[in-house]
N, C-alpha and C positions, 0 to 999 in steps of 0.2 A: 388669357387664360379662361378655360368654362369655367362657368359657374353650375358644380350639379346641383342636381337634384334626389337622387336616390338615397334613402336612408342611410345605405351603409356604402356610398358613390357607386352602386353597381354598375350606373351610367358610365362612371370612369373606368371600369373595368370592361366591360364591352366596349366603346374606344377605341381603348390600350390594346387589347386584343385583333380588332381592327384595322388600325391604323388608321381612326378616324376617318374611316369610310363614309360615306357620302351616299344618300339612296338607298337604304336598308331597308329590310325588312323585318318587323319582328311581331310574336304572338305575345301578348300580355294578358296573364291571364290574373286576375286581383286588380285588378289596375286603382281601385279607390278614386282618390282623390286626383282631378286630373294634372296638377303642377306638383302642389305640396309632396314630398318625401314618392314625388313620381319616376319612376328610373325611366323613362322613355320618353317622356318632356322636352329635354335637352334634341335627344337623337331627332326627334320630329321638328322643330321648330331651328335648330341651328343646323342639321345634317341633313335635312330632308328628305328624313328617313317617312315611312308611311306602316301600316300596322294594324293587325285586328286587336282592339280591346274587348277583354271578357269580365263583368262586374254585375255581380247579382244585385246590386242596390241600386236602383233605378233613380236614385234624389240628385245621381251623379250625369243622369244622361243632358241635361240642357245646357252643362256646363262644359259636356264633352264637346258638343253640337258647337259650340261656340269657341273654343279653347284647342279643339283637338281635331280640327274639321278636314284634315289628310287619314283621318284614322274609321274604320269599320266600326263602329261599338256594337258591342254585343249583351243585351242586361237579361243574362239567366242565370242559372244556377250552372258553376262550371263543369259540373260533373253530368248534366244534360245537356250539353250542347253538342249539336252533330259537326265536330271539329272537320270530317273528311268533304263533308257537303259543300261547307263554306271553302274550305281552300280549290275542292273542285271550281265551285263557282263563281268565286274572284281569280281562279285564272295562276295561282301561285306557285312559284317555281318549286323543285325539289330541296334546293338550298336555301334555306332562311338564313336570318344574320344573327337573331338572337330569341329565346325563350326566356318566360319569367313564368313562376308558379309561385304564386305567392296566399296563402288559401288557411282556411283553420285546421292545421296538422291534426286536434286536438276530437274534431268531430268526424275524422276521415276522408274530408270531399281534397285533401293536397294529394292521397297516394289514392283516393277511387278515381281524380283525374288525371294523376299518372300513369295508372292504368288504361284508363281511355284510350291518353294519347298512343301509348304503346299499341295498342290495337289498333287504330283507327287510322293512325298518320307515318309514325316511326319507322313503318317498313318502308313508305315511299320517301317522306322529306328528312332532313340533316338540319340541325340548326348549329353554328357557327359558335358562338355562345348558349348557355345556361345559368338561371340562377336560380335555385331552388331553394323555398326556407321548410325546414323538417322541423327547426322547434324542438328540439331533443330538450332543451334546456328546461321543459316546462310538460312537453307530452311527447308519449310513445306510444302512438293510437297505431297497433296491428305493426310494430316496428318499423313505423314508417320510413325511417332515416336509412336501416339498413336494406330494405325492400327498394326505395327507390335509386338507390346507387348498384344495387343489383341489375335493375333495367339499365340504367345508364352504361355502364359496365357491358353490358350484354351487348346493348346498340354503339359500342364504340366509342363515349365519349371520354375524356379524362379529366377528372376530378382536381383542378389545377390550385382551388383554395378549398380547404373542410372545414367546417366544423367552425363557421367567420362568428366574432363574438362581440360584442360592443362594449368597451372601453374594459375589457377584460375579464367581463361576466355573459352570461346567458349565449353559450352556443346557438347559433340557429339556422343558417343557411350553407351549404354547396355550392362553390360555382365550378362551371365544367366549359369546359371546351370542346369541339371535335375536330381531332390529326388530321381529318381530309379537308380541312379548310382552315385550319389556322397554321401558322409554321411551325411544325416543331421544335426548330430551335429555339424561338422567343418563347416558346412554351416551355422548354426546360429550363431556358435563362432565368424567366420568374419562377417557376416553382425554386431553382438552386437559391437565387437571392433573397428570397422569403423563410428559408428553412429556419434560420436564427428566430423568427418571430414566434412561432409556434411554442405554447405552453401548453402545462396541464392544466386544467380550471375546474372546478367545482359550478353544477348547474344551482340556482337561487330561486327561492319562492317569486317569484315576480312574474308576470308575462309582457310584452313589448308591444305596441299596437304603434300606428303608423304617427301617434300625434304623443304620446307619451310610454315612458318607459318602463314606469314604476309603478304603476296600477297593481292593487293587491290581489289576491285570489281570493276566490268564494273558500268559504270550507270544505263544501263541498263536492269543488273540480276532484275530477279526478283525474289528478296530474301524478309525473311520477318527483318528487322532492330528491331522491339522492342520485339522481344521475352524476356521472365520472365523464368527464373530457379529455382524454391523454394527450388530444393532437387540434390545440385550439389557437385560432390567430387573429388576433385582435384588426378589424377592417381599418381603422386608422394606423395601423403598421405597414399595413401592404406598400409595398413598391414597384416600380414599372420601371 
């Protein structure tokens, strides 16, 4: 059995989606910390998969150099980085295997690099997976949540978990797929067999960072407090 690593196993969810594919490709964009609560860890190191990471904090790069040495690192801010350059000039196919946006919803760099990418890459490349966290649960910086399922929506993907929540509180991320490269059928199979999971939930004062859950808010964020969840499904539910 793996052992993941993703906060909320997104690692097992690309996988599953997969079929433990072997050779992959994928854009990680937040990457942080390079094993700890990593969703791409696993894939590089047991699947030998390989990868451009994007991480604006640079205290991260000697550990990536060391840890993560099949992977491109990238330390900018991700809503400056010239995504089309790089994939020109590593050479990368049309079809990736999987995306991660993982970024502060709250300051707008998760939907101004959404946008980016939409401009910049999305008309040529397809990524196989998605996981996107929107953070509705804590901010709603320019509707973020609803804007970028818009785009996805648009480029074809389908939205196969919404609205994933941890241990039954705090919506926050999408994961998506896209029809021309995963099977349809295993993708309606799990969406049918997940349907029971899905609750309403109420979003909570709290915000989630990669190393703790419960961290309070300033007074003064300006978060939104009574967000509604009608269609929420707790990540340790999920089945494959």
């Amino acid at each position: 059995m793996d052992q993941y690593y993703g906060q909320a196993q997104q690692d097992k969810f690309v996988l599953n989606m997969l079929n433990h594919k072997k050779d992959g490709l994928f854009l990680e964009i937040g990457s942080s910390h390079p094993i700890e609560f990593s969703n791409t860890f696993l894939l590089e190191k047991k699947y030998n998969w390989r990868g451009i990471m994007v991480e604006y904090n640079s205290i991260f790069l000697p550990s990536y150099k060391k840890t993560r040495d099949r992977c491109l690192h990238v330390i900018n801010d991700a809503t400056k980085v010239d995504y089309k350059s790089i994939f020109e000039k590593n050479n990368l196919p049309t079809n990736m295997d999987y995306l991660q946006i993982d970024l502060d919803a709250h300051n707008g760099s998760t939907l101004r690099t959404l946008e980016k990418l939409d401009r910049e890459l999305f008309d040529k490349h397809k990524f196989a997976t998605v996981t996107f966290e929107h953070d509705i649960y804590h901010s709603n910086f320019d509707n973020t949540r609803e804007k970028s399922r818009k785009i996805f929506d648009k480029r074809g993907y389908i939205r196969i978990f919404e609205d994933i929540n941890n241990e039954g509180a705090n919506p926050y991320e999408d994961w998506y797929v896209h029809p021309e490269l995963i099977d349809m059928n295993l993708i309606q199979a799990i969406k049918n067999k997940n349907m029971k999971h899905y609750k309403p939930i109420k979003a909570i004062q709290t915000r989630p960072n990669r190393s703790n859950l419960s961290l309070n808010l300033n007074k003064n964020s300006n978060y939104n407090f009574n967000q509604f969840v009608n269609h929420s499904i707790n990540w340790q539910d999920i089945e494959y």
